[in-house]
BALOBA-1460 file (C-alpha; in Angstrom, 3 decimals):
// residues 74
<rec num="1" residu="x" x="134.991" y="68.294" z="22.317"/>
<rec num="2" residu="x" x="137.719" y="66.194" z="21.428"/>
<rec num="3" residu="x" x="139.164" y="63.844" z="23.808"/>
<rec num="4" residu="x" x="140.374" y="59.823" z="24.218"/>
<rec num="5" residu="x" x="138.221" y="57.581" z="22.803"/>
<rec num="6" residu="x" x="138.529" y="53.877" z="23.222"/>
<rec num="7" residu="x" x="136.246" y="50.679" z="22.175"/>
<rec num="8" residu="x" x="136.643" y="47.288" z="23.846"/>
<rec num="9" residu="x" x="135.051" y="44.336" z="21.761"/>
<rec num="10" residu="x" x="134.802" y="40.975" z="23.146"/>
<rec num="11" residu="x" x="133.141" y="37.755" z="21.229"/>
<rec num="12" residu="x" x="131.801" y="34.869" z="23.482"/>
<rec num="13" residu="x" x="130.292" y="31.520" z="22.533"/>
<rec num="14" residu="x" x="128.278" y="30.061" z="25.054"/>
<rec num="15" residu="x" x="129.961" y="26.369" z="26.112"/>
<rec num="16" residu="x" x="127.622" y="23.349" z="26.827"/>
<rec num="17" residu="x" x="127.563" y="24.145" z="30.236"/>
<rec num="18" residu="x" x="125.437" y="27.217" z="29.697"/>
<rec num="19" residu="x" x="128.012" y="29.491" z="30.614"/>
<rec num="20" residu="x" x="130.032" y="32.117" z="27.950"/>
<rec num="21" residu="x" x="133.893" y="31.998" z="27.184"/>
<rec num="22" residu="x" x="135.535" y="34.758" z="25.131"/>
<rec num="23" residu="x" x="136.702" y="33.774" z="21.481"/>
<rec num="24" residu="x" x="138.392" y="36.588" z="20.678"/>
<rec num="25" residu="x" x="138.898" y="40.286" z="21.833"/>
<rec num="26" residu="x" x="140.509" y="43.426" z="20.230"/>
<rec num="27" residu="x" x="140.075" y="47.254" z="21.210"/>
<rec num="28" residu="x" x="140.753" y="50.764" z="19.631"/>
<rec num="29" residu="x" x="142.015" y="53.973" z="20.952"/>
<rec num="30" residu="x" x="141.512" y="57.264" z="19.327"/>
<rec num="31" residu="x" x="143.048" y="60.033" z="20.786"/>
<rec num="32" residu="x" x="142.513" y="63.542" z="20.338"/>
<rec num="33" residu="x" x="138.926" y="62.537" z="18.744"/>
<rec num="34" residu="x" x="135.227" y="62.439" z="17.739"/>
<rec num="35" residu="x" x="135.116" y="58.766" z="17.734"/>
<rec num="36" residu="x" x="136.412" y="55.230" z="17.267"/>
<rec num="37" residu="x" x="135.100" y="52.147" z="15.237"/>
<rec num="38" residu="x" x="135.761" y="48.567" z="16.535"/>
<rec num="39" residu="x" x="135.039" y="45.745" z="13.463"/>
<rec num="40" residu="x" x="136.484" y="42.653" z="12.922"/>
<rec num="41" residu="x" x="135.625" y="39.751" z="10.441"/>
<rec num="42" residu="x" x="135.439" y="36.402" z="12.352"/>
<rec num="43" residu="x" x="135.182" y="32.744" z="11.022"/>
<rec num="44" residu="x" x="133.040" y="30.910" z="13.862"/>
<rec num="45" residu="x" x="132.461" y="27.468" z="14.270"/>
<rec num="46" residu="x" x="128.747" y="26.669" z="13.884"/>
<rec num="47" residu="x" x="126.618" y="24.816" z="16.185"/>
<rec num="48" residu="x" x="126.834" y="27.852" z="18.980"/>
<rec num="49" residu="x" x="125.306" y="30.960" z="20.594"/>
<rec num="50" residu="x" x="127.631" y="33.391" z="20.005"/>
<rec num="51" residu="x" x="127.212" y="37.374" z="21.278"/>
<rec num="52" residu="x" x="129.324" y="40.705" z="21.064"/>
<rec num="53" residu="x" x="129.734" y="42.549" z="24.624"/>
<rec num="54" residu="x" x="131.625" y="45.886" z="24.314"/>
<rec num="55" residu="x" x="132.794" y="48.489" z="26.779"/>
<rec num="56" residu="x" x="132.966" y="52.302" z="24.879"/>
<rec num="57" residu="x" x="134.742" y="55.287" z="26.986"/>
<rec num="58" residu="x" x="135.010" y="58.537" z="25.526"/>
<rec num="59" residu="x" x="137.341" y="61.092" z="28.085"/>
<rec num="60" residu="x" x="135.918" y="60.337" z="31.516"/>
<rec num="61" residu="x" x="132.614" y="58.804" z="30.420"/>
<rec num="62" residu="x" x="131.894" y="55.362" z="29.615"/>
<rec num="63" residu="x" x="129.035" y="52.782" z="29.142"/>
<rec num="64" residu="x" x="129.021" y="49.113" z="28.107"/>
<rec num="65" residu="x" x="126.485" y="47.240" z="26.127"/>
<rec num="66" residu="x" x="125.974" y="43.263" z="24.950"/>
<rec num="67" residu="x" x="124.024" y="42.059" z="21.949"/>
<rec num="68" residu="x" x="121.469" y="39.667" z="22.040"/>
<rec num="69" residu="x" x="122.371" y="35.619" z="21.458"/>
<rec num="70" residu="x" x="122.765" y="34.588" z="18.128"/>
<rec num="71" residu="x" x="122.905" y="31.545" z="16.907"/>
<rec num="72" residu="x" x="125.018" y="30.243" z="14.398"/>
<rec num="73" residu="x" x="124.283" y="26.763" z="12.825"/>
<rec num="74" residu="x" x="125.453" y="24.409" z="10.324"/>
């Protein structure tokens, strides 16, 4: 069934304080669809954990997920 679909991307780096801060966020909206893709290509300054935490809905449903630390280093 086709229906709104929307993607909510959000980039944190975690701050020397242990806590995360958002670098950057963007989101796509399909309507009247299957599906919707959310990329970006980011230049990051090194010397951080950075993850990805995105929110997906698709008509009335919706879920959220977060990726796993990564670090990126010099």
């Amino acid at each position: 069934v086709k229906c709104t679909v929307k993607v909510n991307a959000i980039v944190e780096k975690k701050n020397s304080s242990g806590s995360w801060e958002r670098v950057t966020s963007w989101s796509v909206t399909n309507q009247n669809a299957y599906s919707a893709v959310a990329s970006k290509s980011l230049i990051v300054p090194s010397g951080y954990y950075y993850r990805v935490r995105s929110y997906h809905y698709a008509g009335s449903d919706s879920a959220s997920s977060c990726t796993n630390a990564l670090w990126v280093g010099n």
